[in-house]
C-alpha positions as CSV (number, residue, x, y, z in Angstrom):
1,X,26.6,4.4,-18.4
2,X,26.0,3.4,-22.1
3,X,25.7,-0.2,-21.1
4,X,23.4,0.5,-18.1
5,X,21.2,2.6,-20.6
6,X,20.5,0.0,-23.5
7,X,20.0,-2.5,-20.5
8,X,17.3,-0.1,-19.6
9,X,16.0,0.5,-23.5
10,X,16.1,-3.3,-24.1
11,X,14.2,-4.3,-20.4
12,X,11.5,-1.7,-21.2
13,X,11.3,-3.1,-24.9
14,X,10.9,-6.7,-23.4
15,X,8.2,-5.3,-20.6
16,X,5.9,-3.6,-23.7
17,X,5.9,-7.1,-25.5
18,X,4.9,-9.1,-22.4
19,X,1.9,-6.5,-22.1
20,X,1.1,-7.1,-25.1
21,X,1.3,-11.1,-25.1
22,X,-0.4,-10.7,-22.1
23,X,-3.6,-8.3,-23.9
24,X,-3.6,-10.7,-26.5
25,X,-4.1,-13.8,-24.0
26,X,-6.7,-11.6,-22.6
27,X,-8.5,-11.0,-25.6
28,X,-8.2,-14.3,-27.2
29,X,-9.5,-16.0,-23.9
30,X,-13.0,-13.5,-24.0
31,X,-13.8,-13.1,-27.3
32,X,-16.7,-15.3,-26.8
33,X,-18.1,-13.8,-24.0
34,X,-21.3,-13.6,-24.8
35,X,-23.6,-10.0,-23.8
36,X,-26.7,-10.4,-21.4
37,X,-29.1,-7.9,-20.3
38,X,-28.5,-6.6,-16.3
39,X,-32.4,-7.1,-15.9
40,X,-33.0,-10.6,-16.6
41,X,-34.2,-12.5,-13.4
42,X,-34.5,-9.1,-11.2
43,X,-37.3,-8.8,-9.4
44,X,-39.3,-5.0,-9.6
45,X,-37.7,-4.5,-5.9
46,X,-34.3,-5.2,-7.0
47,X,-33.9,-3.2,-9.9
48,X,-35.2,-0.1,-7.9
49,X,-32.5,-1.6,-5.0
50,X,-30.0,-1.0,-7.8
51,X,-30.9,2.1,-8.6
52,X,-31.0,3.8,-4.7
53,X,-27.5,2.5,-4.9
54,X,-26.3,4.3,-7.8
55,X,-26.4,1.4,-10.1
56,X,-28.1,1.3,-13.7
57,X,-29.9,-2.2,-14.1
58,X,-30.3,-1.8,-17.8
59,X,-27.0,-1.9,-18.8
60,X,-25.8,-4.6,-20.5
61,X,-23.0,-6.8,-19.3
62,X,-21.4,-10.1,-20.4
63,X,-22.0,-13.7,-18.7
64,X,-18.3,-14.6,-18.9
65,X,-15.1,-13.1,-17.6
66,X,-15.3,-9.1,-19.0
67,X,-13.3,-8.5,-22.9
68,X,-10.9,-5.7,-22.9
69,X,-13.6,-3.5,-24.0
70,X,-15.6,-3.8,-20.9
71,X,-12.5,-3.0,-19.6
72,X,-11.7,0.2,-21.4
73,X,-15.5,1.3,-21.1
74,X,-15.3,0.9,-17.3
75,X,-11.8,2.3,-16.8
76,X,-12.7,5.7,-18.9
77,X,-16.2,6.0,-16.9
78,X,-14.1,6.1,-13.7
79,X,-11.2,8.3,-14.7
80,X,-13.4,10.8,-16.5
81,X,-15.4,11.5,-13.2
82,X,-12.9,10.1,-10.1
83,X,-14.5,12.8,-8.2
84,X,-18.1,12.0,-7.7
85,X,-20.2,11.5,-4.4
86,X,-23.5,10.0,-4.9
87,X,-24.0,8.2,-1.5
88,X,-22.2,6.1,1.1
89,X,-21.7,3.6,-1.5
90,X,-21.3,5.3,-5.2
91,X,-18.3,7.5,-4.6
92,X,-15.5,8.3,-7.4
93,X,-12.2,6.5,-7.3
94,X,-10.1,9.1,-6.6
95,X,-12.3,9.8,-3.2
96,X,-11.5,6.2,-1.8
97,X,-8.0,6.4,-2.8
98,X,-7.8,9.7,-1.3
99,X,-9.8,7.7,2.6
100,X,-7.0,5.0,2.0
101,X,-4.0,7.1,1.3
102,X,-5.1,9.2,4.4
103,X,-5.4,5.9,6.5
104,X,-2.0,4.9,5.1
105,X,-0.4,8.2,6.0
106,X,-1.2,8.9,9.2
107,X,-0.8,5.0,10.7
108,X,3.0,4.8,8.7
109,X,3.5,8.5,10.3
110,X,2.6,7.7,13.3
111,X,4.7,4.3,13.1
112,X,7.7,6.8,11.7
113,X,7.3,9.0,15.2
114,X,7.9,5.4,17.3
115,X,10.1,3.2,15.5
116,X,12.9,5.6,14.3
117,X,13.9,7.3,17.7
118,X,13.4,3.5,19.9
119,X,15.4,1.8,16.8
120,X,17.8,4.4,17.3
121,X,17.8,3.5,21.4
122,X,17.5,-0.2,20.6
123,X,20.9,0.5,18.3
124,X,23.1,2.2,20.5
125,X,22.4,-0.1,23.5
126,X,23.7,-3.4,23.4
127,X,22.3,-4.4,26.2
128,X,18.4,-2.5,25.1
129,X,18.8,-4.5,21.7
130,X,19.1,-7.6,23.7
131,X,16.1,-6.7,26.4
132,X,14.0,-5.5,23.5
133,X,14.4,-8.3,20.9
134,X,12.2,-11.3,22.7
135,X,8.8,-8.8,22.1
136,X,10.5,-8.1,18.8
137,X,10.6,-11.6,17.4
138,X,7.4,-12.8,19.4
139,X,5.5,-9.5,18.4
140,X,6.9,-9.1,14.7
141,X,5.4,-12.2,12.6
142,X,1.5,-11.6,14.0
143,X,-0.5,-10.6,11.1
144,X,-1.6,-7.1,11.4
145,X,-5.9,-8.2,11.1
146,X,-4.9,-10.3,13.7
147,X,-5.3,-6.8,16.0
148,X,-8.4,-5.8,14.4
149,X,-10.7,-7.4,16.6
150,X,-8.8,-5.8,19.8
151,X,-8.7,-2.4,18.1
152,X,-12.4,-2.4,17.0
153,X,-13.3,-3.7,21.0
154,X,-11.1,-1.0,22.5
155,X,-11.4,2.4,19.8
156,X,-14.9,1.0,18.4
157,X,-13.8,3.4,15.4
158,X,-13.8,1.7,13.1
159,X,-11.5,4.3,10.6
160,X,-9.1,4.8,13.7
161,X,-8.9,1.2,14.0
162,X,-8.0,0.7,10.2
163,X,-5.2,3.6,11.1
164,X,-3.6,1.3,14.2
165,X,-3.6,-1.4,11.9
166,X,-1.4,0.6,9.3
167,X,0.5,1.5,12.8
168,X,1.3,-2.1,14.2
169,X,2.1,-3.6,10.9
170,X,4.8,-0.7,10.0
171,X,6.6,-0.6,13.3
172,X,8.5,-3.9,13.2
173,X,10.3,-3.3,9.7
174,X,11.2,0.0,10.6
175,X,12.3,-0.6,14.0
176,X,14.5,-3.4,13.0
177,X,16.0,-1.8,10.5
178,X,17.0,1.5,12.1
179,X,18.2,-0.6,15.3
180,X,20.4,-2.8,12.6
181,X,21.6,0.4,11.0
182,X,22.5,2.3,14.0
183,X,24.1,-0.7,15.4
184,X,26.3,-1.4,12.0
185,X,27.7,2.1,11.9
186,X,31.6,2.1,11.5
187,X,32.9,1.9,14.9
188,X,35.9,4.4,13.6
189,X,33.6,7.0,12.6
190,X,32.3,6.9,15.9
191,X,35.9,7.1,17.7
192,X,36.9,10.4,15.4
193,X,33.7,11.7,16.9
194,X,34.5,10.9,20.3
195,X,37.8,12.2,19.8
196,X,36.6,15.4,18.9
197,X,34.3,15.6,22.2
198,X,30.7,16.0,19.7
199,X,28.2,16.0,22.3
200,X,25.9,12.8,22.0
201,X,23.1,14.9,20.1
202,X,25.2,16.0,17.4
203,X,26.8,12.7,17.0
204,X,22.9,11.0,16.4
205,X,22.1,13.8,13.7
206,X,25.7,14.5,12.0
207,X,27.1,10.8,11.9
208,X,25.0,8.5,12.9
209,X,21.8,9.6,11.2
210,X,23.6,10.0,7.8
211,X,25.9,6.6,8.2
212,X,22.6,4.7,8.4
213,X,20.0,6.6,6.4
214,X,19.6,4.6,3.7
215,X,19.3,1.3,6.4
216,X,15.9,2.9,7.5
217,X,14.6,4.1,4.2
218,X,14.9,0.3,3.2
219,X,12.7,-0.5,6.5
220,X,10.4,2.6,5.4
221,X,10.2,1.3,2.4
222,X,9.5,-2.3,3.5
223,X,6.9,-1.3,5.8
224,X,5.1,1.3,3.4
225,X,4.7,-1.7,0.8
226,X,3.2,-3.8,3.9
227,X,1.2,-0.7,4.7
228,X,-0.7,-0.4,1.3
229,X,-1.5,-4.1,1.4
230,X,-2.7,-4.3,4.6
231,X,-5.2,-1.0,4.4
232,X,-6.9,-2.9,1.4
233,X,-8.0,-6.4,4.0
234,X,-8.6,-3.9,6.5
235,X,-11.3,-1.5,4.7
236,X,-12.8,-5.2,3.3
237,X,-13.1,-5.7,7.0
238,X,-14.5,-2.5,8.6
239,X,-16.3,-1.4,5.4
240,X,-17.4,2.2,4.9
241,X,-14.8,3.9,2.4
242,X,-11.3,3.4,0.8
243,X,-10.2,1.1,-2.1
244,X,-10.4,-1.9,-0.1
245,X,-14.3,-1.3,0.3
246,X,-15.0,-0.3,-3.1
247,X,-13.4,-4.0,-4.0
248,X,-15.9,-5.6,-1.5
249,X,-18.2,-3.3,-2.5
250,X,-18.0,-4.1,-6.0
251,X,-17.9,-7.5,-5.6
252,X,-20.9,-8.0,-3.8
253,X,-23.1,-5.8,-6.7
254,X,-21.2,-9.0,-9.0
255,X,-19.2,-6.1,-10.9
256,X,-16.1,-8.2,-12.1
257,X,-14.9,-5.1,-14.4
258,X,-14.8,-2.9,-11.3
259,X,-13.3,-5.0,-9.4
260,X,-10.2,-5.9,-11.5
261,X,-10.4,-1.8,-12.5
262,X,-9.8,-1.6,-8.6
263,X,-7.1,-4.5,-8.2
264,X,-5.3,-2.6,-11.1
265,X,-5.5,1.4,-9.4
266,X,-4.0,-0.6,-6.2
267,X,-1.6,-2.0,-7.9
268,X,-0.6,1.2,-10.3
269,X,-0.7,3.1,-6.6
270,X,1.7,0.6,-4.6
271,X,4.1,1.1,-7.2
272,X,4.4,4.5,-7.4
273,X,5.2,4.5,-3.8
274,X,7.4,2.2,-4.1
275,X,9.3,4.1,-6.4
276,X,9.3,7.5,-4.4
277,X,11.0,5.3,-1.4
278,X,13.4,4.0,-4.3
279,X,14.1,7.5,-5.0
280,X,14.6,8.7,-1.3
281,X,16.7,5.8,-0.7
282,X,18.7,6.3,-3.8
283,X,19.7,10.4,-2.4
284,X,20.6,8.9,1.0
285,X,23.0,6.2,-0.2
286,X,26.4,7.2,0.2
287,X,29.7,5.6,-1.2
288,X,32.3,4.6,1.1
């Protein structure tokens, strides 16, 4: 225990000075960014185009990659008001995390309601797993925008189609790894149950459920992490709200300090979820 918690002290030590190094690089590499005025070269039409859409054109910005101070300004500006809604296109951070975390939920839920009880199918059947695993493998390595034009021709929604997206690209991990898990459970724990004449539902819930729990929180986790990168292409593709759109978004008005703002919310986000599945999976996993 004492080794495993100076490991910790000395890893979190070592992470705080690569931050650092890596401000520093940061800092040295724009300190001659030079400051320009927003309005030079826009036409009277443009700068009241800015305006409708919730921009100031008389701000200043630099010509060169944005300084840490841009950086800090923009950050605090979005994190002191996430909540804001000043159009279609001006709304507060937390408001298009909140449209992407929706998406995310309700795609991987949905992906949760299909892929755990057919893995479980799929795992008790040797001969399913062997029917089933051709459309597996064949199905399994298309990229999930690969479905976005048939979703947006079929639902022309464009939010619902984002959702199927989430759906298609988090089956496959989950399903795999809930068929693996099922099928790798101890063959004697399965004889002491049949010995003892458990009826096939309480066998799935009281031994096979627990014997490969934390086999499909490693595929929930999997696909959750391919889940939150997905939703970002996806709203870049379909526009409208989400994180992914205010990147797009961003980048089109030529706001570089947004846009790396936004890369680093999705990145803070994907981790944190990342660490909740850690966390579940950790409560499941047993010792033999």
């Amino acid at each position: 225990m004492g080794s495993t918690r100076n490991l910790n002290v000395r890893a979190g030590v070592l992470s705080v000075l690569i931050l650092m190094a890596l401000l520093g690089i940061w800092y040295v590499a724009t300190a001659s960014s030079v400051p320009v005025n927003s309005l030079a070269g826009m036409t009277p039409e443009q700068i009241e185009y800015a305006k409708m859409m919730g921009k100031d054109p008389g701000t200043t910005k630099s010509d060169g990659f944005p300084t840490l101070a841009d950086m800090g300004t923009t950050a605090w500006g979005h994190l002191s008001n996430p909540f804001y809604d000043n159009g279609p296109n001006d709304k507060g951070i937390a408001i298009q995390l909140a449209h992407s975390l929706g998406r995310v939920a309700l795609g991987f839920g949905l992906a949760c309601l299909v892929a755990i009880p057919l893995g479980f199918i799929i795992g008790m059947s040797p001969l399913l797993r062997r029917a089933f695993d051709p459309f597996i493998q064949v199905l399994k390595p298309i990229s999930p925008l690969a479905w976005m034009p048939l979703a947006l021709y079929t639902i022309k929604d464009s939010s619902i189609s984002g959702i199927f997206v989430i759906f298609i690209c988090s089956v496959w991990p989950m399903l795999v790894n809930t068929a693996f898990g099922v099928a790798s459970v101890k063959r004697e724990w399965l004889n002491v149950s049949a010995t003892l004449q458990v009826n096939p539902l309480r066998k799935a819930f009281l031994v096979i459920l627990p014997a490969a729990a934390p086999t499909i929180l490693t595929g929930m986790r999997i696909s959750m992490g391919i889940a939150w990168l997905v939703i970002v292409a996806a709203e870049m593709l379909v526009g409208g709200t989400g994180i992914g759109y205010f990147v797009w978004n961003e980048w089109n008005n030529l706001s570089l300090t947004n846009v790396i703002f936004a890369i680093l919310v999705i990145g803070v986000v994907g981790m944190l979820l990342d660490l909740a599945f850690g966390q579940l999976q950790k409560a499941v996993t047993y010792v033999e």
